[in-house]
C-alpha positions in Angstrom: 100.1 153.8 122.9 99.4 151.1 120.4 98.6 147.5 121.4 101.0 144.7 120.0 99.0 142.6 118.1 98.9 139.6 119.0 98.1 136.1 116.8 97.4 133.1 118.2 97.8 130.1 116.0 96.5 126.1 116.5 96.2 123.4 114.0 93.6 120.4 113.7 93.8 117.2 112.0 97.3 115.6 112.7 96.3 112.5 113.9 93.5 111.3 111.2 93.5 108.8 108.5 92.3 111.2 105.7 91.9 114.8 104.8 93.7 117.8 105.3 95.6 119.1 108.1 94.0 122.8 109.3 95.4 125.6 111.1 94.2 128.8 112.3 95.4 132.1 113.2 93.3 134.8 115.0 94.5 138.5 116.4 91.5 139.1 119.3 91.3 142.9 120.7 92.4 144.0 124.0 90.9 142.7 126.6 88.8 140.3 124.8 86.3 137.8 126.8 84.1 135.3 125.3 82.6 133.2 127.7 83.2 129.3 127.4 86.6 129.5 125.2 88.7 127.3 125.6 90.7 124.3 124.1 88.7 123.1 121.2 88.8 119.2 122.2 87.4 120.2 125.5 84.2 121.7 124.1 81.2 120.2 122.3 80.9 120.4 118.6 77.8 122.2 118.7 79.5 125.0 121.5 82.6 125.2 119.1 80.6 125.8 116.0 78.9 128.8 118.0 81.9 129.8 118.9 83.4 129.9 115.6 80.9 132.4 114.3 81.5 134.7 117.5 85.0 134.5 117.0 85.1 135.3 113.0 82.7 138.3 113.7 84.7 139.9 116.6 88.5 138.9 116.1 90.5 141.8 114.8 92.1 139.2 111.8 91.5 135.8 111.6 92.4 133.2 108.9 92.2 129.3 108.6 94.5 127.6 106.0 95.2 123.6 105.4 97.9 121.6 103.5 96.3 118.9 101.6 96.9 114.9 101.5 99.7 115.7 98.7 101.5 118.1 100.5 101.5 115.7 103.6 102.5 112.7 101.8 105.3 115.2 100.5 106.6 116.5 103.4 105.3 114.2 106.1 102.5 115.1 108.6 104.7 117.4 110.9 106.1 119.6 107.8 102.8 119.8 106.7 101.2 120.8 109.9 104.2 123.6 110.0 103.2 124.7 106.2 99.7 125.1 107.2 100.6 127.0 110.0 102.6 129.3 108.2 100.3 130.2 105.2 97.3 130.6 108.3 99.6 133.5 109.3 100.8 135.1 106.3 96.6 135.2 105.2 96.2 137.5 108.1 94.9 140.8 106.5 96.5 142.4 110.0 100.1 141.3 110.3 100.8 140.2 113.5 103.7 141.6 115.7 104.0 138.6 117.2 102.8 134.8 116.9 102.0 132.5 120.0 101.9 129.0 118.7 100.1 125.8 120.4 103.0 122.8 120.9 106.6 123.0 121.3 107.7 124.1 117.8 107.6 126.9 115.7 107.1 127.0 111.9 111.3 127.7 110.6 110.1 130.8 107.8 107.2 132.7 109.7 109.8 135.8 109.6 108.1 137.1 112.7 108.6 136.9 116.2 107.2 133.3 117.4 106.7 131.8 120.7 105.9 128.0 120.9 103.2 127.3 123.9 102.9 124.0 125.6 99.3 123.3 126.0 98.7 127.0 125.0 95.3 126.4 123.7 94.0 126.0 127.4 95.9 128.8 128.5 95.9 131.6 126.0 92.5 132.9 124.6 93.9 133.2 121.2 95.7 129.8 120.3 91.8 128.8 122.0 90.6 130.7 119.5 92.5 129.3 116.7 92.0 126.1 118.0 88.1 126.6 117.8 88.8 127.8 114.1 91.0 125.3 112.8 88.7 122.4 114.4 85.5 123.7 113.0 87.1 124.2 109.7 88.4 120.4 109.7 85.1 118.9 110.9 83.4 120.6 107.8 86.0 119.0 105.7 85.0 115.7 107.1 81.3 116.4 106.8 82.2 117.2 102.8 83.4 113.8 102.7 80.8 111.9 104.4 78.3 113.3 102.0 80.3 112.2 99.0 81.5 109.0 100.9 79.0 108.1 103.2 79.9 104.3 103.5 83.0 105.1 105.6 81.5 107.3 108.3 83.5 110.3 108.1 80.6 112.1 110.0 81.1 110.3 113.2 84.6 109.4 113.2 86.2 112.6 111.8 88.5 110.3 109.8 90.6 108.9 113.0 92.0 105.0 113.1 88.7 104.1 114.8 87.5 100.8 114.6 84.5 101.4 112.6 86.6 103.6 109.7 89.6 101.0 109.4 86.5 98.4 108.6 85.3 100.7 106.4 88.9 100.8 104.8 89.0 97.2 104.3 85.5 96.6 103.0 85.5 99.7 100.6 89.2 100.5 100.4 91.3 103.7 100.5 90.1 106.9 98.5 92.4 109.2 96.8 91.4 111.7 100.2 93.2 109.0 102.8 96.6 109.6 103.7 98.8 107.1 101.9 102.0 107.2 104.3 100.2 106.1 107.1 100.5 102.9 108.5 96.8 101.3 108.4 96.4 102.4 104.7 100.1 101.7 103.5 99.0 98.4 104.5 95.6 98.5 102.7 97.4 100.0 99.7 99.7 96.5 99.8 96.9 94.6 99.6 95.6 96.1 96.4 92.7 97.3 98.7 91.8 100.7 96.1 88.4 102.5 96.2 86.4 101.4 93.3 
């Protein structure tokens, strides 16, 4: 009898001021336990990152794939988030039979059989999975940044509308890595406030 495989898919970075929006998809085997899995924003950064090597050494495919600050600013944070989703798929070196996504939409051209899961990434171990994957992924993305840029903070505030990274924003001004179409840097942007 063969096992239907199975991918789980989550994405991370929607909601920020900057970077990237990530998402993950991971095929686990049969039967597959890890202890502590679960929804990535419930778990500590130092359990996810242990995690995240566990899961890339034991899942059966997994794959993490982004769309950059271009291609949100071209097709606006939800298409994006959708495009992302759909390339962490089709990277799977194990096609899945079918694809159980985190939310309450489904990518339109995945071309397989797709199931949108409300709050799946607490209920099903392999959107928890992906959601481990694409969070890590996007948290190193940050850390990239904070190195390069470490006047804005990127390291603790993961590039969210926090208080400390929109003064940041106005002493400094936007980068070329911040997300132009959203509201507290389109305003920025009308005040000439540029990066330097």
């Amino acid at each position: 009898m063969t096992t239907s495989l199975t991918a789980g898919v989550d994405e991370a970075g929607r909601g920020p001021l900057v970077g990237s929006v990530f998402a993950a998809a991971v095929i686990l085997p049969p039967d597959y336990h890890l202890p502590g899995l679960t929804d990535s924003k419930k778990l500590a950064e130092k359990k996810r990152d242990e995690l995240a090597v566990q899961i890339k050494e034991q899942a059966v495919a997994w794959n993490v794939a982004s769309a950059n600050v271009a291609e949100i600013a071209e097709l606006n944070i939800l298409h994006a988030t959708m495009l992302a989703m759909t390339r962490a798929v089709h990277g799977l070196a194990v096609p899945p039979q079918k694809v159980l996504i985190d939310g309450n939409r489904i990518p339109k051209n995945l071309g397989i059989e797709a199931e949108a899961v409300v709050k799946g990434d607490s209920k099903i171990i392999e959107i928890s999975a992906a959601s481990v994957l694409a969070k890590t992924a996007r948290d190193a993305e940050m850390y990239a940044l904070a190195a390069r840029y470490p006047q804005y903070g990127f390291d603790k505030h993961k590039g969210y509308g926090t208080a400390a990274h929109l003064a940041a924003l106005a002493e400094f001004g936007v980068l070329g890595e911040h997300r132009k179409d959203f509201a507290p840097v389109k305003l920025l942007l009308a005040q000439g406030k540029l990066f330097e």
